[in-house]
C-alpha positions in Angstrom: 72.0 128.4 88.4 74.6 131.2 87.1 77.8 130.4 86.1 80.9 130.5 88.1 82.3 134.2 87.0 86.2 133.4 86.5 88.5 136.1 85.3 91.5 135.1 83.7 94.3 138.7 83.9 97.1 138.5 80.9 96.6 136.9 77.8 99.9 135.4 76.9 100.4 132.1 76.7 99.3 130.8 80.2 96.3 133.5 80.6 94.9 132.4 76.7 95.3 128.7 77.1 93.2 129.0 80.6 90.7 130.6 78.8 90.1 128.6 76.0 90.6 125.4 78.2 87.6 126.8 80.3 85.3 127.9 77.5 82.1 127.0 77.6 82.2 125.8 81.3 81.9 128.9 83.1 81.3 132.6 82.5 84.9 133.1 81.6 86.7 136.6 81.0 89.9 137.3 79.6 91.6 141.0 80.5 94.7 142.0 78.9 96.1 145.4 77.8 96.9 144.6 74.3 94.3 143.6 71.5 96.9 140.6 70.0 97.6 137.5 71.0 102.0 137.5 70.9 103.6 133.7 70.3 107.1 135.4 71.7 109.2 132.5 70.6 109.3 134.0 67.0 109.3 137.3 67.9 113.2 137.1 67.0 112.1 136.3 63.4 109.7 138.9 62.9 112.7 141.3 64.0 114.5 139.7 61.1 111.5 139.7 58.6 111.4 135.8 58.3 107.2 136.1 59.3 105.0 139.0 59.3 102.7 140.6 62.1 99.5 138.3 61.4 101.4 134.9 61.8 102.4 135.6 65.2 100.8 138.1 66.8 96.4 137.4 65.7 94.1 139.4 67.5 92.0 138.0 70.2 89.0 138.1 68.8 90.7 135.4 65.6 91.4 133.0 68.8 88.2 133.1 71.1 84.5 132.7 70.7 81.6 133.9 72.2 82.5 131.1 75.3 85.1 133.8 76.3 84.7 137.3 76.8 87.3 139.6 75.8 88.4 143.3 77.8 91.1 145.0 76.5 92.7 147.2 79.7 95.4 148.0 81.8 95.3 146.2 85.3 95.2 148.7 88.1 94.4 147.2 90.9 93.6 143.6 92.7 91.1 143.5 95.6 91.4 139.7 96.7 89.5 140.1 99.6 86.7 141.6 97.8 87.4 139.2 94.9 87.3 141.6 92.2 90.2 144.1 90.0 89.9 147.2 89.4 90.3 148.4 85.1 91.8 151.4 83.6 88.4 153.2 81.6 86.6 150.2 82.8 84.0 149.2 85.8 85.9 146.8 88.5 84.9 143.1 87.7 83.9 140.8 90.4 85.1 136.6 90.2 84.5 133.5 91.6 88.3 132.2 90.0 90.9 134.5 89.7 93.8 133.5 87.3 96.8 135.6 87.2 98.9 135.4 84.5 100.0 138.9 83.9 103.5 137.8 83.4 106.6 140.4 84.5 108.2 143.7 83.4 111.5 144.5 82.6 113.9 144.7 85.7 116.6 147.4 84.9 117.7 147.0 88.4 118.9 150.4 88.8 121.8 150.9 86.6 121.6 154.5 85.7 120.0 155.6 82.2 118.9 151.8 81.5 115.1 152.3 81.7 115.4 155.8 79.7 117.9 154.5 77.0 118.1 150.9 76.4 115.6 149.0 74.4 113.2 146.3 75.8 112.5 143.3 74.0 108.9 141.8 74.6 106.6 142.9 72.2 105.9 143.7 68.2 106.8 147.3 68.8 109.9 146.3 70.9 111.2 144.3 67.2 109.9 147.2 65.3 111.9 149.6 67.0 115.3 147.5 67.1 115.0 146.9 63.7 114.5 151.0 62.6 117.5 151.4 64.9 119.8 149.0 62.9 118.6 150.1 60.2 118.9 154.1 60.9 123.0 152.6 62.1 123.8 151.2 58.8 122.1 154.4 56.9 123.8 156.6 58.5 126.8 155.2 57.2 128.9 156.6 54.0 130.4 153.7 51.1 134.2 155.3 52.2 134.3 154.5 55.7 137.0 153.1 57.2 136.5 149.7 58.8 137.3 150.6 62.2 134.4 153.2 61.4 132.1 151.0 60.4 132.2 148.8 63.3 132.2 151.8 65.9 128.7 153.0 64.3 127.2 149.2 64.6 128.3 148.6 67.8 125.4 147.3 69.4 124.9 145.5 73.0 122.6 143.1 74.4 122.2 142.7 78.2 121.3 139.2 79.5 122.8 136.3 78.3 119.4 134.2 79.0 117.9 132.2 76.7 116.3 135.8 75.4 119.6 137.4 74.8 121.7 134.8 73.0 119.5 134.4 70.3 118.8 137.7 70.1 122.3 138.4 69.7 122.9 135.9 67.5 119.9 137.4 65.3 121.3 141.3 65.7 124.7 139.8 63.8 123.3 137.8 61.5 121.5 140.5 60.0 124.0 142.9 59.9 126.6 140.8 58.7 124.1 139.9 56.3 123.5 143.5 55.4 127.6 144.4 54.8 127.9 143.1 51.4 124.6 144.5 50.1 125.8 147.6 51.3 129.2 147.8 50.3 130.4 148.2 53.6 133.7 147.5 54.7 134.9 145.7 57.7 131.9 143.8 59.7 129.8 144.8 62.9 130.3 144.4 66.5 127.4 142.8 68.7 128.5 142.0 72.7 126.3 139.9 75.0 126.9 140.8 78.5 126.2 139.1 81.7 126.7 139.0 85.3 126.8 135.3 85.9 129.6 133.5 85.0 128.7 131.5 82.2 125.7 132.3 79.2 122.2 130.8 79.9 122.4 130.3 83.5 120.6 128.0 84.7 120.5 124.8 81.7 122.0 122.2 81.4 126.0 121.6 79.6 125.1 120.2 76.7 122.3 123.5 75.9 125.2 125.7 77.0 127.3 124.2 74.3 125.5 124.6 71.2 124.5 128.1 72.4 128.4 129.2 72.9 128.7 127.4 69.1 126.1 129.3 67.7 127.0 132.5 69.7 130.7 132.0 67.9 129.5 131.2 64.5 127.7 134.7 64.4 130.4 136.7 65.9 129.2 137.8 69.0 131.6 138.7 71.6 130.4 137.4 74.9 131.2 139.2 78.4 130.7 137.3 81.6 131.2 138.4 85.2 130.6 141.7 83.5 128.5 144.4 85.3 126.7 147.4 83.3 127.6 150.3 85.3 125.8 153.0 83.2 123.6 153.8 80.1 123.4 157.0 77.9 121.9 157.6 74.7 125.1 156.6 72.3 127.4 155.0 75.1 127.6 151.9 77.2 129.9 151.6 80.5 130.6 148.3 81.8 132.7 147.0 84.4 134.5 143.5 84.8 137.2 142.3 87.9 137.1 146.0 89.0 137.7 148.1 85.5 135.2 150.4 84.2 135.1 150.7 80.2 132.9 152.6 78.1 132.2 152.0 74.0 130.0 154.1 71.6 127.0 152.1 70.7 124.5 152.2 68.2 122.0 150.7 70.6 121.6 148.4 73.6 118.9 146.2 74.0 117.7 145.0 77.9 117.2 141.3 78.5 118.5 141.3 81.9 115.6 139.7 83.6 112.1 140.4 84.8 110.5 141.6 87.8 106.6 141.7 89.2 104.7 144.2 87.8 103.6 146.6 90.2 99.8 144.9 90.6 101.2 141.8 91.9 104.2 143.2 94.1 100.8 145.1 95.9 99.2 141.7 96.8 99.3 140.5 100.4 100.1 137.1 100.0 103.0 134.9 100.6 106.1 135.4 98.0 109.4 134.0 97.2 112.8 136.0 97.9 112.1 137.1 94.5 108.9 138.5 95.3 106.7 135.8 93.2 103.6 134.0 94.4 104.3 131.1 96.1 102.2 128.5 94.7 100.8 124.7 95.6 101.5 122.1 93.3 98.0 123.1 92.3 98.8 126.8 91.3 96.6 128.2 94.3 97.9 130.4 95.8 98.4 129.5 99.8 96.2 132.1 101.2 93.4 132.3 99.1 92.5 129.3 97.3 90.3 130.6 94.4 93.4 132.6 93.2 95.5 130.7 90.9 99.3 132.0 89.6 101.4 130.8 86.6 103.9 131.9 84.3 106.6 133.5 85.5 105.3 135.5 88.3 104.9 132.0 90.3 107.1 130.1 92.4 106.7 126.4 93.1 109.1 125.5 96.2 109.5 121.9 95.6 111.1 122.7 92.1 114.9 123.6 92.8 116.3 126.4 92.1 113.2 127.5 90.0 111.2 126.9 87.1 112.5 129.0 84.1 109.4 131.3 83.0 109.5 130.2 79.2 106.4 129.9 77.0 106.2 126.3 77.1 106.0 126.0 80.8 103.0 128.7 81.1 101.5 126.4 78.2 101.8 123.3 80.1 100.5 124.7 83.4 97.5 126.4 81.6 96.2 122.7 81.4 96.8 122.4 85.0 94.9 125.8 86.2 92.0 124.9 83.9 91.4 121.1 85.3 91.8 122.9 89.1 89.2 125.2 88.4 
C-alpha cells in the first residue's frame, strides 16, 4: 500500500518539528518559501553580531533527510475540499494530512505610511537591514556634534511592547550606547517603545513584567503606554497619547505591533476566532475538516483563556501533538 501523502505548509518551528516527528511514517512534504530553517529566539543576537547566519538560520536540507521532502515556494492557494494547495512556479500538490503552520504577517493595522516606512522584524534580512540603518545613523554623524544632535539623529522607535519589542529595544540601546564611546560621540541615543495597552508585555504574568520594566530601565529605553501611532514617514514618527498628537525625527522605526493571518488562511472557509484564526480541537483539527490540522499562531484553542501566546516554544510543544494525531 502507498503511503499516506501529508503536506506539512511553513517550516518554522511547528511546520519543521511535524515533519521530522513524521519522517519515515508517511510520504511527508514540507513547503515553505524560504530555503533556511530561522530559530527566531536569537534573531535579536544576530542583529547585534553575538552569532552568525549558519548557527541560527541552517538550510533545510542540513535538518531533513530523504524521509522528508523539501519544496521551496510561496503558498497561493488552499483547496480543502479538493485536498490539495496550489504553488507559486510549482504543480498543486494533493494530501491525505494537511498541516498548516504558515505562521502570520505583520499587522500594520492601518496607520498611514507604516507598511511603506517602518521596518519588520521576522527574518535574517529584517536584522540585516536594522542593523545597516543604525549603522548608516551613527555614520552619518560628525565628532563635533552637539549632544542634543546626536540623540535627534539616533532616535529610533520600536512599536509593540510584546515580548518581541522589549528585547528588541533593549538590544537597539545596548548597541548604540555601546557604540558612543568607540565613536567619540557625545551625549547618548534615544530608543522609545510604544504601545497601546496600558502596561508592556500584555498578557504575562507580574513577576515577567517586572524584570522586563528592570531591564527596559537599565538600557535606557523610554517606554510609552496608552500611546497610539497616528502616522509614519520616512524620517518622522507621530504619536498620540490622552488626546495630544506629537511628532519626533527618527532615525528608524521598527513594527512589532502584532500579527495577522496571511492572506491564504484568511481565504479558508472554516470556522475562526474574532481574530480571524482557526478555531482548533484540543487535537489541532480543525472543526470542519478533520484531516486539516492548525498550530502556531494562526490557531485558536477556546478552552485556553484569553489565548495562547504564539511563541516558538508553544509551536514546538504542539508539533509533538499534530505528529502523534496524525
Amino acid at each position: 500500500m502507498s503511503k499516506a501523502k501529508i503536506l506539512i505548509l511553513g517550516g518554522g518551528f511547528g511546520g519543521l518539528f511535524t515533519a521530522l516527528e513524521l519522517a519515515g511514517s508517511a510520504d511527508v512534504t514540507l513547503v515553505s518559501d524560504e530555503d533556511h530553517f530561522l530559530f527566531t529566539p536569537m534573531l535579536y543576537e544576530y542583529l547585534s553580531g553575538e552569532v552568525e547566519a549558519w548557527h541560527i538560520a541552517p538550510r533545510y536540507d542540513e535538518l531533513i533527510n530523504d524521509n522528508v521532502h523539501f519544496v521551496q515556494a510561496a503558498i497561493k492557494g488552499i483547496d480543502l475540499a479538493a485536498q490539495s494547495v496550489l504553488l507559486d512556479g510549482h504543480e498543486s500538490l494533493n494530501y491525505d494530512a494537511l498541516v498548516l503552520a504558515v505562521g502570520g504577517v505583520t499587522n500594520y493595522v492601518g496607520v498611514e505610511g507604516a507598511e511603506e516606512f517602518t521596518l519588520p522584524f521576522r527574518k535574517l534580512s529584517h536584522a540585516e537591514n536594522l542593523r545597516q540603518r543604525m549603522v548608516a545613523a551613527l555614520d552619518r554623524i560628525p565628532p563635533d556634534f552637539a549632544p542634543q544632535d546626536v540623540r535627534r539623529e539616533t532616535t529610533f522607535a520600536v512599536v509593540g511592547a510584546g515580548a518581541s519589542g522589549c528585547e528588541l529595544s533593549t538590544k537597539m540601546a545596548d548597541l548604540l550606547n555601546d557604540a558612543f564611546p568607540r565613536r567619540a560621540l557625545q551625549g547618548e541615543p534615544r530608543v522609545l517603545v510604544i504601545e497601546m495597552g496600558d502596561r508592556v508585555v500584555p498578557g504575562m504574568g507580574d513577576q515577567i513584567r517586572e524584570f522586563v520594566e528592570e531591564a527596559l530601565h537599565e538600557s535606557r529605553v523610554e517606554v510609552h503606554t496608552k500611546t497610539r501611532v497616528v502616522k509614519v514617514t520616512a524620517d518622522e514618527l507621530t504619536f498620540e497619547h490622552e488626546g495630544t498628537q506629537e511628532s519626533l525625527k527618527t532615525a528608524g522605526v521598527v513594527w512589532t505591533g502584532g500579527v495577522k493571518m496571511s492572506p491564504v488562511i484568511e481565504h479558508l472557509d472554516v470556522e475562526k476566532s474574532k481574530r480571524g484564526l482557526l478555531v482548533v480541537k484540543p487535537t489541532l483539527q480543525l472543526s470542519d475538516y478533520v484531516n486539516v490540522f492548525a498550530l502556531g499562531d494562526l490557531a485558536f484553542y477556546p478552552d485556553a483563556t484569553p489565548t495562547l501566546a504564539g511563541t516558538a516554544q508553544l509551536a514546538f510543544q504542539q508539533a509533538s501533538l499534530a505528529a502523534r494525531n496524525i
